[in-house]
C-alpha positions in Angstrom: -61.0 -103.7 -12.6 -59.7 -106.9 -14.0 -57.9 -107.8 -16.9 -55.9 -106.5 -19.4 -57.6 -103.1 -18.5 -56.6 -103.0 -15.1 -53.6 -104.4 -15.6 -50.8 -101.6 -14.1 -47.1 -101.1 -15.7 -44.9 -102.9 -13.1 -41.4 -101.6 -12.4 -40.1 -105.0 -13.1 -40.7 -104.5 -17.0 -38.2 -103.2 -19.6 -38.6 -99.8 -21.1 -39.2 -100.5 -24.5 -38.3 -96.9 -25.4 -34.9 -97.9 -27.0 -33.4 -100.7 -28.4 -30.6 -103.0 -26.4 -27.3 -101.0 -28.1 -28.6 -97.9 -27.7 -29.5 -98.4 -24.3 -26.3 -99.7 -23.1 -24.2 -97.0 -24.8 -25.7 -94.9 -23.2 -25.5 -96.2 -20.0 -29.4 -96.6 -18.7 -30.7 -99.6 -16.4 -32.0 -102.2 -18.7 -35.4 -102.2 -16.3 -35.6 -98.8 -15.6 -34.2 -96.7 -18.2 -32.3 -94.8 -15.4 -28.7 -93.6 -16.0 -26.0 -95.2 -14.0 -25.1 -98.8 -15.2 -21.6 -98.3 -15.2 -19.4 -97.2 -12.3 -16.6 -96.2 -14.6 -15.3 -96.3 -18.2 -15.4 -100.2 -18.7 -17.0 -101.1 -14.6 -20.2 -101.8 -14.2 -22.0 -100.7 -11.3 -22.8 -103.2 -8.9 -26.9 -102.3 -9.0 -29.2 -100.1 -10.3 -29.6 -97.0 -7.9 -33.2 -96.1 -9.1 -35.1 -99.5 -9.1 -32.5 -101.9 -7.7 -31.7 -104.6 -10.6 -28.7 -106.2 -9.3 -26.6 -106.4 -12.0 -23.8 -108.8 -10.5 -26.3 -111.6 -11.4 -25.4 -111.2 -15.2 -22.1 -112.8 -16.3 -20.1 -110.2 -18.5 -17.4 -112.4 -18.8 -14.3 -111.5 -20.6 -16.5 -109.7 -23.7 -15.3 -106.3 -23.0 -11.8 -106.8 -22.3 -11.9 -108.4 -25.4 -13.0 -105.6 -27.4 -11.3 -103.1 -25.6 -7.7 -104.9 -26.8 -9.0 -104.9 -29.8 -10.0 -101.3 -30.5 -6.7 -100.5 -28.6 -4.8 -102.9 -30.3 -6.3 -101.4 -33.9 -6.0 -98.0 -32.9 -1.9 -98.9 -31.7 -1.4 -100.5 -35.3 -2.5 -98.0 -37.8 -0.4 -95.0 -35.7 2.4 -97.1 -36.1 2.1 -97.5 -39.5 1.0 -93.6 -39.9 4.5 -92.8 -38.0 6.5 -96.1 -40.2 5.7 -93.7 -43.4 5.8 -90.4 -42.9 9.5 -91.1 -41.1 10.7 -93.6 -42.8 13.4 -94.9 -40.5 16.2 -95.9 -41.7 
């Protein structure tokens, strides 16, 4: 067969069953839709253990630190202003 109709699904294309958030979040390959693409709570896995995708060839850079200080950094402020006014220190 030839064509569009013979055309097979090659592991090299996305899974287009979720969008790119929800993917991520939940921690699935962006090829494969496997689980595993991080290696800890903020690491990322050096590649994907079902299909392969190395995922050291896309930069990250400093994005998550980023908004990791931030959510920390918010969460830090409003207990300390929770704890500034129930006390009330002299």
């Amino acid at each position: 067969m030839c064509g569009a109709a013979g055309a097979r699904r090659s592991t090299a294309d996305p899974v287009p069953s979720r969008g790119a958030f929800a993917t991520a979040v939940s921690g699935l390959c962006p090829r494969c839709g496997a689980p595993g693409l991080f290696d800890g709570p903020i690491r990322f896995a050096p590649k994907c253990k079902a299909c392969g995708l190395d995922y050291t060839a896309f930069n990250v850079g400093d994005g998550a630190a980023a908004f990791l200080i931030l959510i920390v950094g918010a969460i830090l402020t409003v207990c300390a202003i929770i704890v500034e006014l129930k006390y009330q220190a002299p």
